[in-house]
N, C-alpha and C positions, 0 to 999 in steps of 0.2 A: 222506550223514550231514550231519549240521548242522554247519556252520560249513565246510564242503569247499570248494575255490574250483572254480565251475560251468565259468567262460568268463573268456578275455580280449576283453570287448565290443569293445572298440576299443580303438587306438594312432596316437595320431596326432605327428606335429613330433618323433621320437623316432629320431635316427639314419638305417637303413636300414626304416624304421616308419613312414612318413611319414601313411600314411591307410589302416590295415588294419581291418579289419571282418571280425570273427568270422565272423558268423550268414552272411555272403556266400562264404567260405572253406572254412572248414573243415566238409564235409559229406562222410556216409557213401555207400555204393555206392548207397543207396534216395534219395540227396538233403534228409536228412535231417540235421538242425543236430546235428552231435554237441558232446560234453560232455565236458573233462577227467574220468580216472575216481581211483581211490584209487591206483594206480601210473602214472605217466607216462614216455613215453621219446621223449624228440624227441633225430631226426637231422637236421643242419647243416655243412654245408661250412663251412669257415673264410670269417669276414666276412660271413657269412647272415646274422649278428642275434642267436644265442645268448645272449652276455653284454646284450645291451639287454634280452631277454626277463627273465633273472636280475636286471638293475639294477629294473625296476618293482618285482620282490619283495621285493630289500632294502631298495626305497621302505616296504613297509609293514610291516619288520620295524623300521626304523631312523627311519621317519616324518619320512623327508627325503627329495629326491630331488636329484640334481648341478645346481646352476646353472649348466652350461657346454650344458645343451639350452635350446636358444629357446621359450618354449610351449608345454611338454609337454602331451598331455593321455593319459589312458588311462582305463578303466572295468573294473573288473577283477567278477566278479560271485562272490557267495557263497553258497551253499544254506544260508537261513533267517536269515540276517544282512544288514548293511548291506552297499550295493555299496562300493566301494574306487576313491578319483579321485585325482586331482595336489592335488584342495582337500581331500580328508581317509584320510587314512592311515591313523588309530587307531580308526574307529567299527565298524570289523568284530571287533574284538575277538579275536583269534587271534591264537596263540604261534608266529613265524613265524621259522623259522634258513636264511640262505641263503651258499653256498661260492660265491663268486665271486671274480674277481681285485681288486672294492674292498674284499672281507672281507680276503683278505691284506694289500694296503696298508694297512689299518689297525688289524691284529692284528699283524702278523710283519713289521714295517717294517726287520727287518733283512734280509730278502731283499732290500729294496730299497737301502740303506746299512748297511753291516755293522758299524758307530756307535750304529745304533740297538736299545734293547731287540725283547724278545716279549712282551706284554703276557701277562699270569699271568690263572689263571681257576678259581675255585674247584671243586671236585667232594665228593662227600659223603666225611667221614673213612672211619676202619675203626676208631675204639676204642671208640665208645658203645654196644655191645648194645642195653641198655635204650630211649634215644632211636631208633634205627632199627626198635624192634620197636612204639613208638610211632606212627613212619612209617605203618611197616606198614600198621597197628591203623587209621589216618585211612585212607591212599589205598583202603582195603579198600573204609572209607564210603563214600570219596568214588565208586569204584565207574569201570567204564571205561566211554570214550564207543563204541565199538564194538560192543561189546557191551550197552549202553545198561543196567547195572549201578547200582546204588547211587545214591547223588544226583544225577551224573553223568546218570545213566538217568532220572530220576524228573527232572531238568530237560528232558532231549529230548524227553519226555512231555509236559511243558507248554507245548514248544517248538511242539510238532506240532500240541498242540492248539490252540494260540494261529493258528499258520499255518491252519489248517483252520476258525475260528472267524474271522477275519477277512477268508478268502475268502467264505464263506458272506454276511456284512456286504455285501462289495462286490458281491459276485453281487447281493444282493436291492437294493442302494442302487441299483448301473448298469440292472437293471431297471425299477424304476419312476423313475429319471431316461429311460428309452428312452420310457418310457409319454408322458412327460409332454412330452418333447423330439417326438413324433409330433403331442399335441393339439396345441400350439403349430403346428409350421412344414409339418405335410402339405400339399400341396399339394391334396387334397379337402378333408378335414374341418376341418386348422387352423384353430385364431384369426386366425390370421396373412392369410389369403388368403379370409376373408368378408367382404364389403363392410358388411352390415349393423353390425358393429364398426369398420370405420373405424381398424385397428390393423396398419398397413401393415409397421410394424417391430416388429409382437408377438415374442418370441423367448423362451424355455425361461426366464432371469430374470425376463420378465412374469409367465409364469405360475407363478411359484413368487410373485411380492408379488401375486397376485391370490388362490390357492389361500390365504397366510395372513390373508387379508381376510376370505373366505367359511368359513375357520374360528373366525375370532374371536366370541366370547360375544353383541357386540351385532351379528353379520348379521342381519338374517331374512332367509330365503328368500323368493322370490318365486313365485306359485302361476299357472297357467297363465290365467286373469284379467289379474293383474298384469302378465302377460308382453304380452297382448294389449295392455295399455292403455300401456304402454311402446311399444310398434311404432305405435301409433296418436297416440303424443304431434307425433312427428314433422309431423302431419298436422292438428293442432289449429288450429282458428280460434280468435279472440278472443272468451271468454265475455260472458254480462248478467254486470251487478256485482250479488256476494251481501249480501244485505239483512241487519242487525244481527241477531244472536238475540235474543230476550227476556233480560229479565234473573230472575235467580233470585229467589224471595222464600220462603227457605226457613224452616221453623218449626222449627225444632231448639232453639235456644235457650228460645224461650217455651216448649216443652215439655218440657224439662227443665227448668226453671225450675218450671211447674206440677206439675210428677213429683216432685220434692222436697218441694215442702208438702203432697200428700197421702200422701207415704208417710212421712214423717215427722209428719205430725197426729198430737196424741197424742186420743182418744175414749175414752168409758167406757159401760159399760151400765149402764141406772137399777137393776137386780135381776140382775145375773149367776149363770149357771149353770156353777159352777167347772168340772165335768167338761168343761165343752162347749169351756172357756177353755183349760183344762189339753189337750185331744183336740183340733183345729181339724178333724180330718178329719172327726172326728166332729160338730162344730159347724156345719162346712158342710155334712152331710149331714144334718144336721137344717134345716137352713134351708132347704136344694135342696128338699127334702120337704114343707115347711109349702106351697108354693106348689100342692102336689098332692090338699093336706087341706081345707086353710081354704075354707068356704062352697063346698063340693065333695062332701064322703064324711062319714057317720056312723060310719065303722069304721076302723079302720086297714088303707091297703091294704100295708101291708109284712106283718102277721103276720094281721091277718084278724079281729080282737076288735072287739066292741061295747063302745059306751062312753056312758052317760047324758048330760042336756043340760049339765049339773054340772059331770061331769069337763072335758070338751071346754071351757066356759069357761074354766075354773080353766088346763086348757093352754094355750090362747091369751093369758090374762094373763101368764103366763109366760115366753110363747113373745115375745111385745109389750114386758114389761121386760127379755130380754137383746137382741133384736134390738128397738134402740130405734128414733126418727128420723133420729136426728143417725147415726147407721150408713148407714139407708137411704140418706140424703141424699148421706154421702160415695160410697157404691157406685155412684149415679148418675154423680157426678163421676169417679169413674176408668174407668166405662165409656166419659163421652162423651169422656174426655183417648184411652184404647185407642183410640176410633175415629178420631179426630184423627190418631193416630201414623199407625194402616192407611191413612188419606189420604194423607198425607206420603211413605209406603211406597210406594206406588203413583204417586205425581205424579212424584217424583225420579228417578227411571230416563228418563222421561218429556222432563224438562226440555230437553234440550240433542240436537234431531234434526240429525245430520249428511247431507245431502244430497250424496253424491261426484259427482253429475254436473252440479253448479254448479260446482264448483271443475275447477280443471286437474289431466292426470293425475299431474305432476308432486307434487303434494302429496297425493297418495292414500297413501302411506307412513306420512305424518307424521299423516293424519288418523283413517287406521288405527288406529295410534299413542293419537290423544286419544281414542278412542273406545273403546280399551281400556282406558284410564286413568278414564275415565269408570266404563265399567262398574265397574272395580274400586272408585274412589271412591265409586261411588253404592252399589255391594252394603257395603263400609266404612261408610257411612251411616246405610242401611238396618240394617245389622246393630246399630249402639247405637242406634236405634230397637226394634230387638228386645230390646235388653237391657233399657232402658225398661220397656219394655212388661211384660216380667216381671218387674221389682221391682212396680208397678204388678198386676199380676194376684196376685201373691205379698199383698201388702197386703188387698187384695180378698178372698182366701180366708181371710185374719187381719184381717179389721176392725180389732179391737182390740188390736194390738200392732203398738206404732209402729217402724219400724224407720230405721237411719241408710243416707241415701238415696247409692246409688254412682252417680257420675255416670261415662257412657265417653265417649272419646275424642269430639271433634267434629270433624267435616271437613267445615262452612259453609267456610270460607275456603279450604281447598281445591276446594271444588268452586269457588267464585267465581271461582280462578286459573286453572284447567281451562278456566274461561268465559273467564276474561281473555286465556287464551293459544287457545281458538277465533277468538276475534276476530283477534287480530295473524295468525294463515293468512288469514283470512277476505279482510284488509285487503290481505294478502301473495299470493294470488290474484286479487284485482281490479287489482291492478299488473302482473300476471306478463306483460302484453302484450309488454313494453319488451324480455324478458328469457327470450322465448321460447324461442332459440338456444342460451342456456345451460341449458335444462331441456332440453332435446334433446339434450345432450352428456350429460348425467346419465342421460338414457334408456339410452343405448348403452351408458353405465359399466353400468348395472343388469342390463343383458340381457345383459355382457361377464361377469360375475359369475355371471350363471344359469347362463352356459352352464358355465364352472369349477367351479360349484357342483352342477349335474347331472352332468360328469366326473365327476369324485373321488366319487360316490357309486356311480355306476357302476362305477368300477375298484375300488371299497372301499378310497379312500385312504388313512381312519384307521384303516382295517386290516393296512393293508400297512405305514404309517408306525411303529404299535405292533410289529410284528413287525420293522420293520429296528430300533426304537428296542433290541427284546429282544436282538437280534443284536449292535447295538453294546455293552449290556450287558454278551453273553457275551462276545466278543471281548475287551476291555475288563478285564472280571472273569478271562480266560483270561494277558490280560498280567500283570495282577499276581501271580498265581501264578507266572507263568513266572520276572517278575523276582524274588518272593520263593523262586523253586528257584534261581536264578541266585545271589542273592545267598549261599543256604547253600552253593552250590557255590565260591563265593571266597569264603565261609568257612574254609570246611573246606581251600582249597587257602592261605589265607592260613597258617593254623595249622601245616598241612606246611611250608608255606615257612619259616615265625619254626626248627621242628622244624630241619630240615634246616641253618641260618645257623649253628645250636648245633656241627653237624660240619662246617662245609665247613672245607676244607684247602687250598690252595691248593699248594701243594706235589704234592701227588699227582696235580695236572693235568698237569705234566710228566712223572709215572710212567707215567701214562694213555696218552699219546702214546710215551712208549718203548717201552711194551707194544707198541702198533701196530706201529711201527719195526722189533721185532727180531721178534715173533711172525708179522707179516702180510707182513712184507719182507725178513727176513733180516740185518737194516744193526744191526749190534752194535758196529758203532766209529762210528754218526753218532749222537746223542742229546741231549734238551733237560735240561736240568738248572735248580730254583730255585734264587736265590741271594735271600738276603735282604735288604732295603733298610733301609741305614739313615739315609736322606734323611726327614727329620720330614714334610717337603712329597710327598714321593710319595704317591700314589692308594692301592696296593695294597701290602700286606707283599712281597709278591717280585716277580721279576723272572723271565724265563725267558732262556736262551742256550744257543746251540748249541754243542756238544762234541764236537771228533773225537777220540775215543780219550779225554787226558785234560786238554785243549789248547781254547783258542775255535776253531772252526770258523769260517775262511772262504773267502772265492771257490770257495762251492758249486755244483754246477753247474746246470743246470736242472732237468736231473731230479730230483736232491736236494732243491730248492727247490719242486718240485711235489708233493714224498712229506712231508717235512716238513709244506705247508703243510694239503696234504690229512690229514691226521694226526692234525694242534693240530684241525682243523676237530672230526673224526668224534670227538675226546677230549672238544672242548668242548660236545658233543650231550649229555655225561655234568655239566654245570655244574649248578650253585645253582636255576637257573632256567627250566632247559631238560628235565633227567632228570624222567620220571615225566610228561610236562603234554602228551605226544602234539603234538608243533611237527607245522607243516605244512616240508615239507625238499626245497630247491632244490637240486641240486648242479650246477653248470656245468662241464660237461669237466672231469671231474677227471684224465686221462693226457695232459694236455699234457706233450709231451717224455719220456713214457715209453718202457721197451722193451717188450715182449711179455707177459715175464714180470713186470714192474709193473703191466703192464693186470690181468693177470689177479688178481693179488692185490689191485687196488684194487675190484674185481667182487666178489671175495670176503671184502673187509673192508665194503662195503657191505650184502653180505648178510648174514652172521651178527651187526654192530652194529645194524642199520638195520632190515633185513624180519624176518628170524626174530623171531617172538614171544619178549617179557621173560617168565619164570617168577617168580614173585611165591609169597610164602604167604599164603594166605586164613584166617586159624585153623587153621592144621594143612595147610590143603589145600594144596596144589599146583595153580596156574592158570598162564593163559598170556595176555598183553595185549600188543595191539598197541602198537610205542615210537615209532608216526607216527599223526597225520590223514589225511597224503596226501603222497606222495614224487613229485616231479620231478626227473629226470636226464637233463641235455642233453649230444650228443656229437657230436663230428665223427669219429672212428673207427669203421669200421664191426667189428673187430676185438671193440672196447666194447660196441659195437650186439649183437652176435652174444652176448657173454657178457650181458647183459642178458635175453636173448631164456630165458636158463636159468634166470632166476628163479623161488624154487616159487610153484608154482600159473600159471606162464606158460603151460603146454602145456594142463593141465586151461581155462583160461581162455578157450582160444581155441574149445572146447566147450559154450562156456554161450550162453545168450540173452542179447542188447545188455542186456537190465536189470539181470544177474549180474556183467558183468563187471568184473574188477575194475584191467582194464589197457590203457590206450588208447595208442597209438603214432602219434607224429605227425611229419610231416618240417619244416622251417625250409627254405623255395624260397625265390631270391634272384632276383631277374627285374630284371639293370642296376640301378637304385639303390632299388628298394625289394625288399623282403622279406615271405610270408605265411607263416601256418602251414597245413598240409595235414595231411589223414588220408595216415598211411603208405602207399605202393602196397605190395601185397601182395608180390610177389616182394623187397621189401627186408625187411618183415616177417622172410617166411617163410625166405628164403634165408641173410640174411646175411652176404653175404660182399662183399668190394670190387671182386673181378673180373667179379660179375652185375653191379653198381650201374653202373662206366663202360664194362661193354659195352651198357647202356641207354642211355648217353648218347650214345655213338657210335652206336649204333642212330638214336639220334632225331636228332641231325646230320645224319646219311644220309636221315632221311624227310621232315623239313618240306619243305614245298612254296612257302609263304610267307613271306618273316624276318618279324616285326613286334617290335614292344618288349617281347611275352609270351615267346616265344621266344628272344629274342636272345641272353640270355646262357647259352645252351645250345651258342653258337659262341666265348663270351667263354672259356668253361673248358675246352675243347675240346682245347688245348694241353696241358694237366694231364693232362686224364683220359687224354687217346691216350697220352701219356708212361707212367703210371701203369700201365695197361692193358697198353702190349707189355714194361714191366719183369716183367709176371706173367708173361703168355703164354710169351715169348721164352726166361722161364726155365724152365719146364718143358718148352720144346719142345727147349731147348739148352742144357742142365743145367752144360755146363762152359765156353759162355760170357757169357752171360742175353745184354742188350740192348746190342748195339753197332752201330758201322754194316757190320760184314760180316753178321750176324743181320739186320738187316734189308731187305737185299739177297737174302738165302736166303728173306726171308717174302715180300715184291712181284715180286722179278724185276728186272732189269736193265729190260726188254724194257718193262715197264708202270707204273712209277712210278720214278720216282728217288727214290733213298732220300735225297738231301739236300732233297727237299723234306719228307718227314717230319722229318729231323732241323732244316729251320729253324723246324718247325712249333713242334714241341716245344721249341725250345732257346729261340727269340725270345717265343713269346707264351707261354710256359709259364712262364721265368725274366724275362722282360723284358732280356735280359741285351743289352747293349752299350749304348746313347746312350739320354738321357731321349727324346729324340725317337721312337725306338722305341713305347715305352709312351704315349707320347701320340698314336700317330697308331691312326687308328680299324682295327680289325679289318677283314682282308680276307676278307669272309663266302665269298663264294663257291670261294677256296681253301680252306680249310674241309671245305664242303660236297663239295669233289672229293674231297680225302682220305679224307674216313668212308666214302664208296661204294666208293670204290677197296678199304679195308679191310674191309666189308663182302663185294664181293667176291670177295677172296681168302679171306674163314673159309667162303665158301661152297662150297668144293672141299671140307670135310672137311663131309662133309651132316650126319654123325649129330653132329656137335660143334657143327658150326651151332642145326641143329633144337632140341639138348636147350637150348641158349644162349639162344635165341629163347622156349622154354619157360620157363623161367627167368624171363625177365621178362613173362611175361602174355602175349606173340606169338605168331600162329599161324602154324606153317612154310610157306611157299608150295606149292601143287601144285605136281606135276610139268604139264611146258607139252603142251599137244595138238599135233600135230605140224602144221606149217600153220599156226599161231596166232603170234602175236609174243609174246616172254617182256616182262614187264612189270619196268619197272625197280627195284631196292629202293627 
């Protein structure tokens, strides 16, 4: 689920945390990194590290951590959110509640000085109806994150898709960065390791400012020609020097110049023929036509009629006063101006021959270049040339109507400059002798480029580039939806909140925690009571204190102060800020200095506040939501352990696939002065109970074969647990004496252990009891190691209580010995 915490990456300068690392630690039977799940239970011996694991938490509920550690560091990691450092606390964004012994000192300071208040904590009233049915009505919207409901839901959605949309991104970004990080530095094909580039420390940055080179607008490519004549530049002798070109003597202006007074002449006919003036097409096809007739045909050859000598004159006088002289005369002149232009047309292309194998290959580019510029200037040209030419043919087909002359664009002066900038290569060519070396370096840039530039068309770069651009896009486009789901989600939890400020009571926080008191404990003469402040300078309208009967309570004892404190805690789950918003929930040994039946009622105040699902109304309906993200509870009792183990859904859980489950179990090893976390071994799991756990230890006492510092403090507790361990045995073996030193004499034997060596085992390094010096002098490992064999030995006369014991914790009971063979030592 989003927002769960995954992993504690690391811990480092932190207590007994010195330099722990997850991903090296804590792994399953297959060696596989496991992952905190939605219920956690880690077991700890006293001084493992527990309450250190707890202080990182209420680092990032309180976003502070103690200055009295040197250099903390930690990396706590999150599913779908920011990771969690010692530099930032807040960016994970999660509603974090953790029961530790600093939440006491700083809540319930009168545990500590009984001077000091209980700090007060609001809970939702009970008189507004209307307002909570308000509640309601929102949290409905707002909908659960477990169930992935209502906005809630509809942000995980965009959560997911954002996580899924920005993989997608990096997949295709680290891919063609892999692409391009291969052309670069492979040792065949690279840039890097081809001499003919000369680019000894190319690397994945070259080829990214090479790649935007040969995309930019003004590269050209270079054509396999070019490529040749670049590998060949190298190898160039010193050219002849290239001879001036001609210069231009272009006729543009005289001919437009002459184009305007014939197309602008105004002419008349001596006897016009209005139809023929009004019709030109028709006027010219009368004219085209007389050249067919006159002093040629007596007939007409368009319709085929005879015509006497009469008529035919009288036509020709006619035909003579509309097409006069002074017509004829002009139609000469605009033919021989057309034929003038078609010269011009044809010489100008002409003008300016570029010769590349006079010049060096070094300027084949640029000359490329003006030879394109040419063409383009001279077909520019040529074209108002042609424009010419048909005002001029337009006139021509209309003798007689003068028109106003458009003159187009001229480019004499650019082609002149075109000429002028042939020369400066020309000039800049027959110097290149000097300057050979540096066209040689340009060579290798060119052909450094081809090759980038034949890459990326072959992997289809701006293919690939568009599609990751799409990718960042969606990605992109997928965050702001997310954030705009986010934001209506601290909307709408804003609104509950303003909602909920309208009832909170503060008062009832203390009823809250009675409840627990007498309901889940029995204790109806211990209880917090508010009193109301009437200090103008206090924080909060009340106050809390505790009441025996009807009296202040003090010099309470521990257990009291441990029920108490656990109490306020599980009341203040029900606060302003916390009820309703799914906190992620640390509790740190909550039975410290309990009895039995404390344990069990703190087991079962846990479950029906904490796991069992909140029923809520949906419109009428009746649902059910989870009132956690994700619960952690650490313990050093294995009593705790055992009651833990019966939480619902713990048995069904241990029947699911690793991806179902929903409850992980981990133990807190302390190995001399640092500490890890592990996967649970199964026999603590499965068995739970305290008599399995240090008959495992005593077992493993009895088996190493080498101390080293991974082991060692498996002889440092050794004292404890043997102690621990025959307080069990001894009492069910000897019901009406348990453990003393005649019971222990009835378990070893006069004959094979002295029973004051167990008893200084347990007494001296178990209690440390008599002189500092004691405790400071280093464990005597291999008395130790005598004693768990020796006690090993002796549970081995009862076989079947042995074997089921050995069972118990994962051991497989020894065969019986072949006879002839040597029994082999435990």
């Amino acid at each position: 689920m989003a927002g769960e915490i995954k992993r504690i990456n690391s811990i480092k300068n932190m207590a007994v945390f010195q330099s722990f690392n997850w991903s090296n630690s804590v792994r399953d039977k297959s060696n596989n990194i496991a992952e905190f799940r939605k219920l956690n239970v880690l077991y700890g011996r006293n001084y493992s590290g527990k309450t250190t694991l707890s202080r990182i938490f209420r680092a990032l509920e309180t976003q502070g951590i103690s200055d009295k550690y040197i250099s903390p560091e930690f990396n706590v990691s999150f599913d779908g959110v920011n990771d969690a450092t010692q530099n930032d606390f807040k960016s994970h964004g999660q509603l974090i509640r953790v029961f530790n012994e600093d939440f006491v000192k700083e809540n319930l300071r009168f545990i500590v000085d009984d001077g000091q208040p209980i700090n007060s904590f609001a809970i939702l009233g009970e008189d507004n109806s209307k307002v909570e049915k308000e509640i309601e009505k929102l949290e409905s919207e707002l909908g659960d994150e477990e169930k992935k409901t209502g906005l809630i839901g509809e942000y995980s959605k965009a959560q997911d898709a954002f996580v899924t949309a920005k993989a997608s991104h990096k997949t295709k970004s680290d891919d063609l960065e892999g692409k391009l990080r291969e052309k670069a530095n492979n040792a065949k094909t690279g840039i890097k390791h081809n001499k003919q580039f000369g680019e000894a420390t190319y690397n994945v940055t070259r080829i990214h400012a090479d790649i935007k080179k040969v995309t930019d607008s003004t590269y050209v490519p270079i054509d396999q020609d070019q490529e040749a004549s670049f590998y060949a530049i190298l190898k160039e002798e010193p050219k002849d020097e290239v001879r001036e070109s001609n210069k231009f003597s272009l006729q543009y202006s005289s001919i437009a110049s002459k184009a305007k007074e014939l197309v602008e002449r105004d002419i008349k006919a001596s006897a016009p023929v209005q139809e023929w003036l009004d019709d030109t097409d028709l006027g010219k096809w009368v004219q085209s036509g007389r050249k067919y007739h006159e002093e040629k045909r007596d007939h007409c050859a368009f319709c085929g009629s005879q015509h006497d000598h009469d008529h035919w004159e009288e036509l020709w006088k006619k035909l003579d006063s509309h097409f006069n002289q002074e017509s004829q005369d002009m139609e000469r002149e605009i033919d021989a101006l057309i034929k003038l232009v078609e010269d011009e047309k044809k010489r100008v292309p002409e003008l300016l021959k570029i010769k590349q194998s006079d010049f060096y290959s070094s300027f084949e580019k640029e000359l490329n270049g003006l030879s394109e510029k040419y063409t383009k200037l001279s077909g520019k040209y040529v074209s108002s040339l042609d424009e010419i030419k048909q005002q001029l043919e337009k006139r021509k087909n209309d003798i007689f109507s003068a028109e106003s002359f458009s003159e187009p664009a001229s480019f004499e002066s650019d082609l002149i400059a075109l000429r002028d900038e042939y020369e400066k290569i020309r000039l800049a060519s027959n110097g290149v002798a000097s300057e050979l070396g540096a066209k040689q370096s340009a060579a290798r840039l060119a052909l450094r480029l081809h090759e980038v530039y034949t890459f990326i068309n072959d992997i289809k770069y701006s293919d690939e580039v568009d599609e990751i651009e799409t990718l960042r896009q969606a990605f992109e486009n997928a965050g702001s939806v997310r954030d705009a789901e986010r934001a209506k989600v601290d909307t709408k939890k804003s609104e509950i909140s303003e909602l909920k400020s309208k009832l909170k009571d503060e008062s009832k926080g203390a009823d809250r925690v009675n409840e627990y008191l007498n309901d889940f404990f029995g204790h109806k003469y211990l209880s917090l009571v508010a009193i109301e402040q009437t200090d103008e300078e206090a924080t909060s309208k009340y106050r809390f204190e505790v009441m025996r009967g009807e009296a202040k309570a003090y010099h309470l004892s521990e257990g009291e102060c441990s029920l108490i404190a656990f109490c306020y805690f599980m009341a203040k789950l029900h606060d302003i800020d916390t009820k309703g918003n799914q906190p992620i929930i640390w509790i740190d040994d909550p039975i410290s200095s309990l009895d039995s039946n404390h344990i069990f009622f703190v087991y079962s105040l846990i479950n029906a506040e904490i796991v069992t699902p909140e029923k809520y109304n949906d419109n009428g309906v009746e649902k059910e939501r989870d009132r956690f993200k994700q619960l952690f509870i650490s313990t050093h009792n294995l009593d705790f352990l055992k009651y833990l183990k019966r939480l619902p859904g713990a048995n069904q859980d241990a029947r699911k696939k690793d991806a179902k489950k929903k409850f992980q179990y981990l133990i807190i090893e302390r190995c001399d002065k640092e500490s890890s976390l592990k996967i649970m071994p199964d026999y603590l799991r499965e068995y739970v109970t305290e008599f399995n756990y240090l008959f495992h230890q005593i077992f493993k006492c009895a088996s190493i074969e080498t101390i080293d510092d991974t082991n060692y403090t498996t002889f440092y507790n050794f004292g404890n647990n043997a102690r621990k361990f025959f307080e069990v045995f001894l009492y069910y073996k000897y019901p009406d004496k348990g453990m003393n030193e005649e019971t222990l004499k009835c378990f070893f034997g006069d004959e094979k252990i002295p029973a004051v060596l167990t008893d200084r085992i347990n007494n001296e390094y178990s209690h440390l009891c008599g002189v500092f010096e004691r405790g400071a002098t280093p464990v005597e490992v291999p008395e130790m190691q005598t004693a768990a064999k020796q006690i090993m030995e002796r549970l081995k006369q009862d076989e079947d209580q042995y074997t089921a014991l050995l069972t118990s914790i994962g051991e497989s009971a020894p065969q019986p010995a072949v006879p002839g063979e040597p029994v082999a030592e435990t």
